[in-house]
N, C-alpha and C positions, 0 to 999 in steps of 0.2 A: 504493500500500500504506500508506503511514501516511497520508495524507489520510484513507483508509477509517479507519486505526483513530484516529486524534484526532478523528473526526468520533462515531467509535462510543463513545470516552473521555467524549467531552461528554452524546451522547443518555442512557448509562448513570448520568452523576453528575446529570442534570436527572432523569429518570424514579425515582430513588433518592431525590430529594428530591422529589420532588411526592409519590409514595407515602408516604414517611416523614409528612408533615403534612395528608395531604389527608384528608377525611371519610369516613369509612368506609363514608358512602352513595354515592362517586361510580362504583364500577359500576352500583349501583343505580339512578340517574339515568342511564347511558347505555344500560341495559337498557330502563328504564321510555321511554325515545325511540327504539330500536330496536325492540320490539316490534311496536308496529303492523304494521311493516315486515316484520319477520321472521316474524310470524305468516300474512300476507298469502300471502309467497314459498312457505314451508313448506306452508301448507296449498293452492295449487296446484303443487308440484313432488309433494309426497309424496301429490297425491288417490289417495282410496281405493274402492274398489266391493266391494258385499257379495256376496260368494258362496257360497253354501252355509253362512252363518252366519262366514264366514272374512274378512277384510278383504283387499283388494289391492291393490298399491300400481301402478299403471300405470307407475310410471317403473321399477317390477322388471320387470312383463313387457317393458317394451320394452328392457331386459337381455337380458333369457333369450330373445326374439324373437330378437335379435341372434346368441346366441351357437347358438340351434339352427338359424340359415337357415345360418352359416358351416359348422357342422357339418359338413350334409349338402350345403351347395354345395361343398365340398372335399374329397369324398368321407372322411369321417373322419379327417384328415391326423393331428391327435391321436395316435393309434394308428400309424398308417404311419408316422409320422416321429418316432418316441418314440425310438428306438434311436439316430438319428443325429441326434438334437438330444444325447441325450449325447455323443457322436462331436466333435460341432461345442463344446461347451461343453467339454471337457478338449483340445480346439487340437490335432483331427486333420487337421482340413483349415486351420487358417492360413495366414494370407499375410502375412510381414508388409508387403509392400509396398503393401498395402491402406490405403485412404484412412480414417481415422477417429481417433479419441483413445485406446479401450480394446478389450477384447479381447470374445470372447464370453462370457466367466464375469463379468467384471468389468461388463460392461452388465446381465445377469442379475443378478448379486448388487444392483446399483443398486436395479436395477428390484424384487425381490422386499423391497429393506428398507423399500422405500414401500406393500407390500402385508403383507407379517408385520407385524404390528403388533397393537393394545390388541384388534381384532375377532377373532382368535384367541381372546384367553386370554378375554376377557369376551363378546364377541359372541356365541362356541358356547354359551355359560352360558348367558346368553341367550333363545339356539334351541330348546337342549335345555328351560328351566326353560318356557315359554311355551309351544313346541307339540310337546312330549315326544321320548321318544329317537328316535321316527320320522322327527324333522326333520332327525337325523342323516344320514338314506341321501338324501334330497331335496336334501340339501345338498352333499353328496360328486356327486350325478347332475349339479348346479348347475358344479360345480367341473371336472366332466370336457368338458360342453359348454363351460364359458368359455373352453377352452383352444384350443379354434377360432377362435375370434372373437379371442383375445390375438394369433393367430399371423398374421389378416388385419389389423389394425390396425398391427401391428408390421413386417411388413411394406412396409406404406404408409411408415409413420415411416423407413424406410430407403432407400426409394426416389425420394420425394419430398424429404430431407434439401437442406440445403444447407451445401456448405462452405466457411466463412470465408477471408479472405483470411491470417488470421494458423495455418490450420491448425485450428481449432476447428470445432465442428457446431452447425446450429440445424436442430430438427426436431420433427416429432410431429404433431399434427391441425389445428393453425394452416397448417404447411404445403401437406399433403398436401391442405385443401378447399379454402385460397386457388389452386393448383397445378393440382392435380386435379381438380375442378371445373373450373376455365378449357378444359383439353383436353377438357370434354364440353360445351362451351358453356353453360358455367351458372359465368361468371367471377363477377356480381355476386352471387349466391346463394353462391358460394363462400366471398367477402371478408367479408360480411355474417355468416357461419357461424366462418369462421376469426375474429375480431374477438370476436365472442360467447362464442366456445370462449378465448378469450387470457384476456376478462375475468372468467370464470366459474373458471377455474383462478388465477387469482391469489388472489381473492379465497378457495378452496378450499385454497392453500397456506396462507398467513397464519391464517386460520381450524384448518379442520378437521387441516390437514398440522402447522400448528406449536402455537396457542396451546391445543387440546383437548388435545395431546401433552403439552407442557409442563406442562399440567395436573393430568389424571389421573395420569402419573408421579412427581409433585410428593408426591399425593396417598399414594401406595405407597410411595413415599419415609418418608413422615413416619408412616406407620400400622405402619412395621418399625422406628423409629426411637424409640417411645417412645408414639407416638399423639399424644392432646392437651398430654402432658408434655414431648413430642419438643423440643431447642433449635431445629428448624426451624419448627415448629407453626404459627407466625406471621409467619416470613420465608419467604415464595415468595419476597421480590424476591429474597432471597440465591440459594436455589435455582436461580432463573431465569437470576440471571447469572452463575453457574459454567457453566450449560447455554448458553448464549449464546456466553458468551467462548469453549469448548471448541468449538461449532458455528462459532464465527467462522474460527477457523482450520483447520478442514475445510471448507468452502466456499468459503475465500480463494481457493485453489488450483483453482477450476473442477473440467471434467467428473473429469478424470486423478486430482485429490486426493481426490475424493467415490468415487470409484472403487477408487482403494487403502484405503480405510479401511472401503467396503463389503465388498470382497473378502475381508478378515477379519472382520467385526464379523459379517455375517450369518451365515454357517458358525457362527460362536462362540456367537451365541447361539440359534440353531437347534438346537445338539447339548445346550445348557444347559439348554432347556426339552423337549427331545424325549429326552433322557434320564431328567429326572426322570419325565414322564409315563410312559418304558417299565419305572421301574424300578414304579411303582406299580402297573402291568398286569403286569408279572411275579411280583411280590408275590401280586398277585388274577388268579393265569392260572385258575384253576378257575372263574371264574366267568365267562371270556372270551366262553364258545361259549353260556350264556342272554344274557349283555348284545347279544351278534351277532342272536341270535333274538330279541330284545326289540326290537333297533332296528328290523329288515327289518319285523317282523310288524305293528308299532303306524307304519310308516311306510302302510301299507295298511288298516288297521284304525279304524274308524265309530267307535272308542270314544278314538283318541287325540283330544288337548288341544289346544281353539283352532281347534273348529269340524271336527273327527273329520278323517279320512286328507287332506283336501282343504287344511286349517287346516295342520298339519305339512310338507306341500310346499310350500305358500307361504312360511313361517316357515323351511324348509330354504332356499329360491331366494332368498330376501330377505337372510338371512344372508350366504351364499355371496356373492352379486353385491354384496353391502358390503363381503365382507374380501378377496376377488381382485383386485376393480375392473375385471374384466373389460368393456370397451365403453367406461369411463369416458375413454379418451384419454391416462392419466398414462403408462403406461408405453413406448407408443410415445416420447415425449421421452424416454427411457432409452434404451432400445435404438438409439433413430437416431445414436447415437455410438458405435457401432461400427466396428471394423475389419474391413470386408466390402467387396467391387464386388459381391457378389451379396444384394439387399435379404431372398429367401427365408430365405436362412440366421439371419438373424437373425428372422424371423417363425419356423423351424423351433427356433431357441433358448427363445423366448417360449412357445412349447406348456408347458416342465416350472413353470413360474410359476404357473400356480393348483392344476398337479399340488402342488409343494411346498406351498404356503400351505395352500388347502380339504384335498385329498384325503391330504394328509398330518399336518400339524400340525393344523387341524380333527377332523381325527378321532380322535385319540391325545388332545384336549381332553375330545370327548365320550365316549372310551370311559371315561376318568380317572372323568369324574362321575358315569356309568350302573353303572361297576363298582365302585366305591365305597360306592356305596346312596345318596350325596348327592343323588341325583334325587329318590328316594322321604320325604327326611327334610332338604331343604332349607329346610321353611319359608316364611320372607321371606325369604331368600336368595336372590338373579337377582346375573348379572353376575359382575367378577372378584372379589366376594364368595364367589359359591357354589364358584368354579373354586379358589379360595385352601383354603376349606373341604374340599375330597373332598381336594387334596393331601396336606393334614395330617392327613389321616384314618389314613394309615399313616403319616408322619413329622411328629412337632410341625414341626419345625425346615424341612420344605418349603414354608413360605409365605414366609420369606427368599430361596430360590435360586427362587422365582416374582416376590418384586418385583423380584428382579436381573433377572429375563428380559424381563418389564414395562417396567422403566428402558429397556433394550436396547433392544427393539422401539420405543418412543416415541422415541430418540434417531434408531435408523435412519433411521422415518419422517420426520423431520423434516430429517435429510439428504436424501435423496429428493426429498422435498416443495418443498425449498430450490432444486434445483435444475429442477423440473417449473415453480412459481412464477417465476423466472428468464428460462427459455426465453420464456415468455408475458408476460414484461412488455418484454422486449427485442426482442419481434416487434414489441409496441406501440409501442414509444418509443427504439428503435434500439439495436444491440448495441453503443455505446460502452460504453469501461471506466467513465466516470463515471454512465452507466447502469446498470449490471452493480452497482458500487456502491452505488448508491441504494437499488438492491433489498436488499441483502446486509443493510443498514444497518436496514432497514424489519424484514426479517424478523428480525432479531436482538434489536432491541427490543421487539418484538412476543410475543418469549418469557418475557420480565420478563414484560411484561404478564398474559400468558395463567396463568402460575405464580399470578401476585398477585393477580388481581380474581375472581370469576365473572359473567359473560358470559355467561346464559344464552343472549340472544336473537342474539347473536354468532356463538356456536358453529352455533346451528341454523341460522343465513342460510348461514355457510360449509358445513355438510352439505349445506344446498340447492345452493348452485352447484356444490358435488363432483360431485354429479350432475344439476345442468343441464348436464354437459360432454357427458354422453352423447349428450344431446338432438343437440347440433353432430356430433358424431361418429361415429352412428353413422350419419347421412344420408350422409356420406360412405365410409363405409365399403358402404354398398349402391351407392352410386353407381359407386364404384372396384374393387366385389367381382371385376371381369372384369379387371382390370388384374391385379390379384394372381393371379388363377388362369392366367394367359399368361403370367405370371413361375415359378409353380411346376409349369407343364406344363415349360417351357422346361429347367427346372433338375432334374427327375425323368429327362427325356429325356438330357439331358448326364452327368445321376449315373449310369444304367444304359448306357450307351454307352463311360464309362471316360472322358469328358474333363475329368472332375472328378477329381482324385485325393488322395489323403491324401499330408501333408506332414510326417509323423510314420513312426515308424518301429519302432512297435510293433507 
């Protein structure tokens, strides 16, 4: 513990002086040498195909591939087990004598502050301003399928887990294809997957999980703060290392610490932003039942935006499978730290995760800006510009309690992210504490950073590895799909037989 923080004392007072004196071009120079690079990766992870005048991004459909083969190879579990994944999340059926670090709210809540985040309030902006309200209902369809696919991967992440000698968990898609794979004879295709998938989330944490976070927050920050006049305007570092120091000691404390502080933060700021969005829909309820018929009708209609009905489902699907993450692999490392002997139940908790994120908060975003008229009188407005805007449309003063929900969501993620980055660098390089350190120390600085420079070509390499994870993941998640469905025959036969029983007493 204090090797980590005299180490972190030092990184902070060196990184504080190099910014303070350094040239003002020097992201500019590590942009202008990343590029090539970043251009390269980007433009084959994100290729596109034209269809019907619409662009498509092959690594969405092999998303939404994912999440509609789980669908229907699980007979809609979604739906069948909606009721008793609430059950299982307010600890009707615990144990505590169950192997794990946290409980099933507290792996959920983990898991969901690394998916609530900046693609909510700005991502639906987004969707909606680019391929109009119809990409609303595409997007919610997006959210209801991924939530198959969350409940087989997460599953895997629980089954495959391993636990430490000191009582701790390592899990997620590193284990389950190095693992998993070996028991279908495909051990070297395994190694080679799980390796790829470790590097491609590190690099996804530090990036996309922390420094874009740090960022944009930064940014929300200082545009409620005064704007250009703001005393921040020009210190990110400062910024950066309040937000550092405060993540430092939430992460110190491993899965358990990250866990207690999710378990409040997300509730908290879920009801902060889904409040204000209901107050503004109840404000504008008479205009509820055309903004509903706006979105259903123009989600099928030749004449919606960005290549007519076809343009708006992809723009819906694209969306979605950015702000859920669903197939991506992060949240199975959440959930494999649970306190379960039975892996399903925790894949039955993971179903209500992109229910929350997409089909809830997602659309409480879009109805804000369809009901508002902000869609039709947006402008140049995209982004958590335009979502900022419809707020204020009934309350000046609601673009304050949106940066606070901004800030929130950026911080969670980067709790999350801290610990999804972790897991995959200690598969690599061994779960010593002086490892575990290493990492902590990297990502904490990394936050300065991200606050203080822009990095364009940065940010976009780490979106690309975000989802090259998928690529590793979801191979195995087809490969394993037989595993997981002889886990939830097993455990459906037991639930209706009564040798499962609730341990609660309500």
């Amino acid at each position: 513990m204090n090797i980590f923080k005299k180490i972190l004392y030092f990184s902070i007072v060196f990184l504080f002086s190099k910014f303070s004196y350094a040239d003002d071009g020097i992201d500019a120079a590590i942009d202008k040498w990343l590029t090539p690079i970043s251009d390269f990766v980007v433009g084959k992870v994100f290729y596109s195909i034209s269809v019907a005048g619409a662009d498509v991004k092959l690594i969405v459909l092999w998303l939404i591939a994912g999440s509609i083969f789980c669908t229907f190879y699980f007979n809609f579990i979604n739906l069948k087990m909606f009721r008793h994944a609430l059950d299982l999340v307010r600890g009707r059926y615990d144990k505590p004598e169950s192997k794990g670090e946290v409980s099933h709210f507290q792996a959920l809540s983990t898991a969901i502050s690394g998916t609530v985040g900046l693609g909510n309030i700005a991502g639906v902006a987004v969707a909606v301003a680019v391929g109009g309200p119809g990409a609303t209902f595409w997007m919610i369809l997006a959210g209801f399928l991924g939530m198959s696919l969350k409940f087989c991967e997460c599953t895997l992440g629980v089954k495959y887990r391993i636990i430490n000698e000191d009582g701790t968990v390592s899990g997620g898609p590193m284990h389950y294809l190095s693992k998993g794979l070996a028991e279908k004879g495909q051990a070297s295709l395994g190694k080679i997957l799980a390796v790829f998938f470790s590097i491609c989330c590190i690099g996804g944490a530090i990036g996309g999980g922390n420094m874009f976070q740090a960022n944009q927050s930064f940014q929300q920050f200082v545009s409620v703060t005064g704007g250009d006049g703001s005393f921040f305007a020009d210190k990110g570092w400062l910024f950066g290392l309040i937000i550092s120091i405060i993540l430092g000691f939430v992460i110190i404390g491993g899965i358990k610490s990250i866990a207690k502080v999710t378990s409040k933060l997300v509730p908290l700021m879920a009801i902060i932003y889904l409040a204000a969005g209901l107050v503004i829909i109840l404000i504008n309820i008479t205009g509820v039942p055309e903004a509903i018929i706006r979105i259903i009708s123009e989600a099928f209609s030749p004449s919606a935006a960005a290549g007519g009905a076809l343009g708006a489902l992809i723009i819906g699907f694209q969306r979605a499978a950015f702000s859920n993450e669903a197939g991506l692999g992060s949240a199975p490392i959440a959930h494999s730290a649970v306190k379960s002997d039975k892996p399903v139940t925790e894949g039955i908790v993971s179903v209500l995760e992109p229910f929350i994120d997409t089909i809830v908060i997602c659309t409480v975003t879009a109805l804000v800006i369809v009901i508002t008229g902000m869609y039709d009188a947006r402008g140049d407005l995209t982004g958590i510009g335009l979502t900022s805007a419809a707020f204020a449309t009934t309350i000046s003063w609601f673009p304050f309690v949106l940066a606070i929900a901004a800030i929130l969501f950026a911080f969670s993620t980067m709790i999350a992210w801290s610990y999804y980055g972790l897991k995959a660098w200690t598969y690599l390089f061994g779960n010593s504490k002086i490892s575990e350190n290493i990492f902590k120390i990297i990502f904490c600085v990394f936050i300065i950073i991200g606050s203080s420079v822009s990095l364009g070509s940065v940010l976009n390499l780490s979106d690309s590895m975000i989802f090259l994870m998928s690529v590793a993941n979801l191979v195995g998640v087809y490969f394993l799909a037989s595993v997981v469905r002889s886990e939830v025959n097993k455990y459906l036969s037991d639930l209706s037989e009564g040798k499962i029983k609730r341990t609660d007493n309500n």
